[in-house]
C-alpha positions as CSV (number, residue, x, y, z in Angstrom):
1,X,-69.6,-25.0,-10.5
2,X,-66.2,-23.0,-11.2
3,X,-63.8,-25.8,-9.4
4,X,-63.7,-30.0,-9.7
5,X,-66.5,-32.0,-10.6
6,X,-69.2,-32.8,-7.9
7,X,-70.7,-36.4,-7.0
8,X,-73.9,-36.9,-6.5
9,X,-74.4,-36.6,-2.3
10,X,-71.5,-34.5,-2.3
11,X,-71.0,-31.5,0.1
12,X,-71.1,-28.5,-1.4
13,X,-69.5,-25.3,0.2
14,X,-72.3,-22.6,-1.0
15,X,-70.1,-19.7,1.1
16,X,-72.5,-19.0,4.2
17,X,-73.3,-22.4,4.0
18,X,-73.3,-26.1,2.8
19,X,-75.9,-28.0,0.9
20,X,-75.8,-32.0,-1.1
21,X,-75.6,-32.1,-4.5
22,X,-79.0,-34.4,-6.1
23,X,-76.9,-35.2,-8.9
24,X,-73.2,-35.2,-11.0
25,X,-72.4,-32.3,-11.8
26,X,-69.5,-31.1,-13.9
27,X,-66.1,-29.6,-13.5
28,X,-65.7,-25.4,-14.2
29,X,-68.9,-25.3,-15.9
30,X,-71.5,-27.7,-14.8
31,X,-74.8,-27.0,-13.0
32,X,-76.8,-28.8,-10.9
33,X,-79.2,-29.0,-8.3
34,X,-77.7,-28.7,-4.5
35,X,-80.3,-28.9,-1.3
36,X,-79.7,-26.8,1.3
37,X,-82.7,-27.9,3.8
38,X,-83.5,-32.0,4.9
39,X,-81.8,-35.0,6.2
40,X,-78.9,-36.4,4.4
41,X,-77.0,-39.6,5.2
42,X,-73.4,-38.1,5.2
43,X,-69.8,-39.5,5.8
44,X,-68.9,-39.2,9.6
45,X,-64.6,-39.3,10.5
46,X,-63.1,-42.0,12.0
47,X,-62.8,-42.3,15.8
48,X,-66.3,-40.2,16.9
49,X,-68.9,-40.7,18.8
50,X,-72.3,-38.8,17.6
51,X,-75.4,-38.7,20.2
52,X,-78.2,-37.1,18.7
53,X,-78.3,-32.9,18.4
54,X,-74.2,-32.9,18.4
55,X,-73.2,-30.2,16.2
56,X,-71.1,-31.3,13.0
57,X,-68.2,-29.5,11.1
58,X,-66.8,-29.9,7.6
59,X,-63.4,-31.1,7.8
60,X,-61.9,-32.3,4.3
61,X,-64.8,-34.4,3.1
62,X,-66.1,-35.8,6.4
63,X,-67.8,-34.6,9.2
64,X,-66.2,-34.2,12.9
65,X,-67.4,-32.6,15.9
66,X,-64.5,-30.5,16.1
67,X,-65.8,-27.3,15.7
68,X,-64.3,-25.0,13.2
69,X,-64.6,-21.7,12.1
70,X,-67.4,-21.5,9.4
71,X,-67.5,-25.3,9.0
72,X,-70.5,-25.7,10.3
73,X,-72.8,-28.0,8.1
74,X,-76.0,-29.3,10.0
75,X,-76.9,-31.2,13.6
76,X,-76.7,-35.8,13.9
77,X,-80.1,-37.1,14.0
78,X,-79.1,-40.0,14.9
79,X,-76.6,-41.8,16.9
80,X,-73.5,-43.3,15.8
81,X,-70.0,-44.7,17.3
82,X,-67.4,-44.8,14.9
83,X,-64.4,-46.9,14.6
84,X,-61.4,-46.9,12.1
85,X,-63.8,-46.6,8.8
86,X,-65.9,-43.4,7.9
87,X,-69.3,-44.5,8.4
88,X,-72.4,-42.5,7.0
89,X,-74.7,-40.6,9.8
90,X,-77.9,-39.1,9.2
91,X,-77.4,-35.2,9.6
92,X,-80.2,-32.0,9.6
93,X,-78.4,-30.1,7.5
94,X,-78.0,-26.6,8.1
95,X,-80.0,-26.8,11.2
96,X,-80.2,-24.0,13.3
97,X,-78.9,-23.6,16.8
98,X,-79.0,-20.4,19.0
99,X,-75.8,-19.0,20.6
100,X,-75.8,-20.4,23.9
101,X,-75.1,-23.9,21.7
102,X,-78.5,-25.2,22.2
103,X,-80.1,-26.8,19.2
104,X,-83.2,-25.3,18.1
105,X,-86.2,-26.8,17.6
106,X,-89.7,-25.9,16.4
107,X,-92.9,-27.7,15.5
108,X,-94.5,-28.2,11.9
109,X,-98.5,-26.1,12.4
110,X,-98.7,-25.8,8.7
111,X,-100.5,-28.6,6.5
């Protein structure tokens, strides 16, 4: 970590793309560990409505279905109809998705 400290369940911008931080970890010369694959209960903006599959961007510290230009940190699992407070959603992250904006999905064969 070269920048501000990180909070556990914090999103962390890993450059081509984002993961959670399991732990604290400290400012400018901290490390830590930082998941990149699984389901994370993340903070959702105000005033958005999720349905389960929408795409989600990083904007600030929240999530938004705006899309933005390398923002893109995982797919809603879950429903959710926000108000005026962030409320948390549960997100794939980094899920993939093919061009054509269609999430992908596959199916566990292994044990």
């Amino acid at each position: 970590n070269a920048g501000s400290a990180i909070t556990a369940g914090d999103i962390v911008d890993l450059g081509d793309r984002y993961g959670v931080a399991l732990g604290d970890i400290a400012a400018t010369t901290g490390t830590g560990i930082v998941m990149t694959e699984g389901i994370f209960d993340l903070s959702l903006g105000p005033n958005e409505t999720v349905v389960i599959g929408d795409k989600l961007y990083l904007t600030g510290v929240l999530l938004t279905e705006t899309a933005a230009s390398d923002a893109y940190v995982g797919t809603a699992v879950e429903a959710l109809t926000t108000v005026a407070a962030t409320n948390l959603l549960e997100v794939r992250l980094n899920a993939p998705y093919t061009s054509d904006g269609l999430t992908v999905t596959y199916t566990n064969i292994g044990p």
